[in-house]
C-alpha positions as a Markdown table, in Angstrom:
| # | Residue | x | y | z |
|---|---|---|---|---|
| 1 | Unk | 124.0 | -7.2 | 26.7 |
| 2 | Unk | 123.5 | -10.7 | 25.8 |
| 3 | Unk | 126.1 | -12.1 | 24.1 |
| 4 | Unk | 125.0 | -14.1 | 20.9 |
| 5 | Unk | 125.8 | -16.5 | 18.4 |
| 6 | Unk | 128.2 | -15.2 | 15.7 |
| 7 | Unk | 126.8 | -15.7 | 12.6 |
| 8 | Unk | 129.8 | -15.2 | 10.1 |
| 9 | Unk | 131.8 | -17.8 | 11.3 |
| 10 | Unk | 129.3 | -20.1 | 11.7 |
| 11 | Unk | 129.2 | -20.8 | 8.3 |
| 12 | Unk | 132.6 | -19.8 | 6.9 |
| 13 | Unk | 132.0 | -20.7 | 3.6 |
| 14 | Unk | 129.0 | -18.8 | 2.7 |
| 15 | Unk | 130.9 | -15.8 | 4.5 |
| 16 | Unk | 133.9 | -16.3 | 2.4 |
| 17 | Unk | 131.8 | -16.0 | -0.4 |
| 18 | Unk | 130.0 | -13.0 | 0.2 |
| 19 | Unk | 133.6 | -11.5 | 0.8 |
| 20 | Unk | 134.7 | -12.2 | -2.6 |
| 21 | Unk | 131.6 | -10.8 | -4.0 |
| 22 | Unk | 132.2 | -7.8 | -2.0 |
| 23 | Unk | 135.7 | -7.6 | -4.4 |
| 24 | Unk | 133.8 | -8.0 | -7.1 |
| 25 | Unk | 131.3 | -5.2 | -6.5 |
| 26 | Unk | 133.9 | -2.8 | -4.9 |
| 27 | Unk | 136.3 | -3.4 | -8.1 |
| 28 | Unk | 133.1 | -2.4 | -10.8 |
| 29 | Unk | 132.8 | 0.5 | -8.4 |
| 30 | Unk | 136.0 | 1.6 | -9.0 |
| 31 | Unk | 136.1 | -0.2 | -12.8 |
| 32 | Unk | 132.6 | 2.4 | -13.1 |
| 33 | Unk | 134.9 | 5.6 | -11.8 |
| 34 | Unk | 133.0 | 5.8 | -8.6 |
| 35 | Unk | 134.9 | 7.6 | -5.7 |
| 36 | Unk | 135.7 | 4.8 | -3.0 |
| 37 | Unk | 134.4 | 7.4 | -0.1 |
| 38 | Unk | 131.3 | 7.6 | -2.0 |
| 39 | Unk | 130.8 | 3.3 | -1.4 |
| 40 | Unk | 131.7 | 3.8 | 2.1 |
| 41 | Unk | 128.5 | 6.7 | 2.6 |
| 42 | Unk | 126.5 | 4.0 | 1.1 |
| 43 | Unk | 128.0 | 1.6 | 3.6 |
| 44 | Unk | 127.1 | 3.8 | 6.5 |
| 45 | Unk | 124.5 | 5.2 | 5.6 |
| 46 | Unk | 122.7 | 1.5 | 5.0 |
| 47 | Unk | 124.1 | 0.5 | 8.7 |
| 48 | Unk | 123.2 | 3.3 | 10.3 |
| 49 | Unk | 119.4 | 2.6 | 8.8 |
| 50 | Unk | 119.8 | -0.6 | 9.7 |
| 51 | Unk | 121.4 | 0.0 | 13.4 |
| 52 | Unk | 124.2 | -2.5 | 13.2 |
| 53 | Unk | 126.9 | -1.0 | 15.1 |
| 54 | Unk | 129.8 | -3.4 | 13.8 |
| 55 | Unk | 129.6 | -2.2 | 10.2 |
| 56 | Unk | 129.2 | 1.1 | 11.2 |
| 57 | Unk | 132.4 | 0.9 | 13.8 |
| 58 | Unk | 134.5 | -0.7 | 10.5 |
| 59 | Unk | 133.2 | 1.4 | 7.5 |
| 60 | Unk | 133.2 | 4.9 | 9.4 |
| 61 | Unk | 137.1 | 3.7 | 10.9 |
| 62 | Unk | 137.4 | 2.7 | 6.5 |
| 63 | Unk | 136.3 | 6.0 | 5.5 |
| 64 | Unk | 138.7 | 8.3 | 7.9 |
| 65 | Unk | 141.6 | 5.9 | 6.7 |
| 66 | Unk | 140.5 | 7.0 | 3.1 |
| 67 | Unk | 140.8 | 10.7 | 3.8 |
| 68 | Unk | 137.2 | 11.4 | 4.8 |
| 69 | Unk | 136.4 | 14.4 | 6.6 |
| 70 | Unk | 135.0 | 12.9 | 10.3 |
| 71 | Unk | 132.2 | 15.8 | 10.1 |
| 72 | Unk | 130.7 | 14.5 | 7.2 |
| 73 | Unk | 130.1 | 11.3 | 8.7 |
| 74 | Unk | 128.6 | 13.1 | 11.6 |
| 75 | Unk | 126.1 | 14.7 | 9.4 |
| 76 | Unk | 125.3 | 12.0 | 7.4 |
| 77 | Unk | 121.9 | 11.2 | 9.0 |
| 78 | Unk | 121.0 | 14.5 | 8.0 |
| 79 | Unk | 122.5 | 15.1 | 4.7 |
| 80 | Unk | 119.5 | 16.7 | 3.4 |
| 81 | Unk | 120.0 | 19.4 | 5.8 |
| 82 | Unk | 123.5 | 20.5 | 5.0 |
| 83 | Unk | 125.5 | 21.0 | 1.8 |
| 84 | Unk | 128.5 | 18.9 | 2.7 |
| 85 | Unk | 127.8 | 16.1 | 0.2 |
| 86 | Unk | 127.7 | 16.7 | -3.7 |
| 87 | Unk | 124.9 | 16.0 | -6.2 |
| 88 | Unk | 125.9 | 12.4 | -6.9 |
| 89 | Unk | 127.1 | 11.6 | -2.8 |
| 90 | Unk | 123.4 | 12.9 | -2.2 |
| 91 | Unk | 121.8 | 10.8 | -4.8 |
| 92 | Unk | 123.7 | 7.6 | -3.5 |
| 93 | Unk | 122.7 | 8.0 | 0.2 |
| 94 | Unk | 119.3 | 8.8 | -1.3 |
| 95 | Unk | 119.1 | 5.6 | -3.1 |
| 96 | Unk | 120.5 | 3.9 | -0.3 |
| 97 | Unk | 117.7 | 5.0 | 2.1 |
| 98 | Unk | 115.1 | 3.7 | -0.1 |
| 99 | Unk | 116.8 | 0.1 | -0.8 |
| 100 | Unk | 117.2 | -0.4 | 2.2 |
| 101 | Unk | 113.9 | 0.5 | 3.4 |
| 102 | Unk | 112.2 | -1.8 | 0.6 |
| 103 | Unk | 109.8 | -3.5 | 2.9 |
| 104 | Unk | 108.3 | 0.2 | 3.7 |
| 105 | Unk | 108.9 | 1.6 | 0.4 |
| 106 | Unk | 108.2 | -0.9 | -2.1 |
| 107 | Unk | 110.0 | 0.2 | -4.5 |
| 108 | Unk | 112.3 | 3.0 | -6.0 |
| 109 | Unk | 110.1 | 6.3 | -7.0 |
| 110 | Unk | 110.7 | 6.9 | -10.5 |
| 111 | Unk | 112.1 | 10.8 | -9.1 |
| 112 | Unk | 114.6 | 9.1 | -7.2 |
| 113 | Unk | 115.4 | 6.4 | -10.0 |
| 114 | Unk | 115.7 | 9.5 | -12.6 |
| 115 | Unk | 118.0 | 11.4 | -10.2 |
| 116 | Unk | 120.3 | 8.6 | -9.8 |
| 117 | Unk | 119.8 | 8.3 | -13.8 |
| 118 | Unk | 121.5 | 11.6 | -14.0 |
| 119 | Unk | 124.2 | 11.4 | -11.2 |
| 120 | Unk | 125.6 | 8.3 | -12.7 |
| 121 | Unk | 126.3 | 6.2 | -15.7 |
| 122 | Unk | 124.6 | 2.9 | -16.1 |
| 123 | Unk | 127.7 | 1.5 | -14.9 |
| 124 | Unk | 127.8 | 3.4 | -11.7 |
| 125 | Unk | 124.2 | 2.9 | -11.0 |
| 126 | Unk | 124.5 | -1.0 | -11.3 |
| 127 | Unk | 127.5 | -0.7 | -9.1 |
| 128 | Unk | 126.0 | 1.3 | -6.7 |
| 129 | Unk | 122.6 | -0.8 | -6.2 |
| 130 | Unk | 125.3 | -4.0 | -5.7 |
| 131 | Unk | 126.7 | -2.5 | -3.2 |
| 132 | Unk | 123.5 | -1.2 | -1.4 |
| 133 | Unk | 122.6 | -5.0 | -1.4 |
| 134 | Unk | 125.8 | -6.2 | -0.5 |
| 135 | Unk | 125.8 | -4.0 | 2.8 |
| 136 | Unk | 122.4 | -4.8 | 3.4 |
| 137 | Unk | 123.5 | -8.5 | 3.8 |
| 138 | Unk | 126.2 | -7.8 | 6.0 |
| 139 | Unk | 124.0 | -5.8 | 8.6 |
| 140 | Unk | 121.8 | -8.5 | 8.2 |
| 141 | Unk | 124.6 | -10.5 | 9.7 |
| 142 | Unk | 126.0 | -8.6 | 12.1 |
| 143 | Unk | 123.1 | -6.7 | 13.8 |
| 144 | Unk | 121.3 | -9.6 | 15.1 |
| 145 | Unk | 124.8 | -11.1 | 16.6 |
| 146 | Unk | 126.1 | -8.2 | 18.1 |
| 147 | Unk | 129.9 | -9.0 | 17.8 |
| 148 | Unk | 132.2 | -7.3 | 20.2 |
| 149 | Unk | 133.2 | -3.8 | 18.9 |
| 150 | Unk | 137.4 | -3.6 | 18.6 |
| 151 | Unk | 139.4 | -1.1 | 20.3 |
| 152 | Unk | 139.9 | 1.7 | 19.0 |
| 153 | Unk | 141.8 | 5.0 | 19.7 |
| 154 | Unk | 140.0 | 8.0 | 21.0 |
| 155 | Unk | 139.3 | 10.3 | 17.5 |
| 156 | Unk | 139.8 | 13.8 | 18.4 |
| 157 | Unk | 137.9 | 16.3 | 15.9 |
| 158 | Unk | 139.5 | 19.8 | 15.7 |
């Protein structure tokens, strides 16, 4: 694979910045009563859509630190298909699919917008379109440079 330019450091400041919004956002998550492992389906679900391997190899490592359940994350790309995600988990990776697809869908469907409406308060919506965007940026970072992937242990799933 051709190695490429590293984007994030190459402007360090800008990067810096987007990390402190990412505080931001993940603190009115939490300020909102959201579950953390519910922002990190929304951040792998967005990279997986998106195909950048570097935030899925952080956020999926995040999410097992957190006490996710490893076979939930192997479903995720078909969570429609299985009932291992609840009503609001569902409605996030739902939402998710669609922001991040904006240049095919246009929009957000009013059924999806009123099902997010009643899986979350105002607050938790708002919190949860942040962080669809702030993910979105990220991949849009670190798919096109293809960082190196860190080591990590073999994961055994029992």
């Amino acid at each position: 694979m051709t190695q490429r330019v590293q984007l994030t450091p190459g402007h360090s400041k800008s990067f810096k910045a987007l990390l402190a919004l990412a505080g931001e956002i993940t603190r009115a998550g939490a300020d909102a009563g959201l579950d953390p492992l519910l922002l990190e389906l929304i951040k792998i679900r967005a990279s997986q859509v998106n195909g950048c391997a570097a935030c899925l190899d952080m956020h999926t490592a995040d999410a097992v630190q957190l006490g996710e359940n490893p076979h939930r994350i192997f479903m995720l790309d078909a969570w429609r298909e299985t009932e291992l995600f609840t009503e609001q988990e569902r409605s996030a990776i739902e939402l998710t699919e669609v922001i991040t697809r904006l240049s095919q869908t246009q929009d957000v469907p009013d059924e999806v917008y009123q099902r997010a409406m009643t899986a979350f308060t105002e607050a938790q919506y708002v919190a949860v379109g942040w962080m669809i965007m702030l993910i979105n940026c990220f991949n849009r970072l670190g798919a096109p440079s293809r960082p190196r992937l860190p080591e990590r242990p073999h994961v055994s799933v029992g």
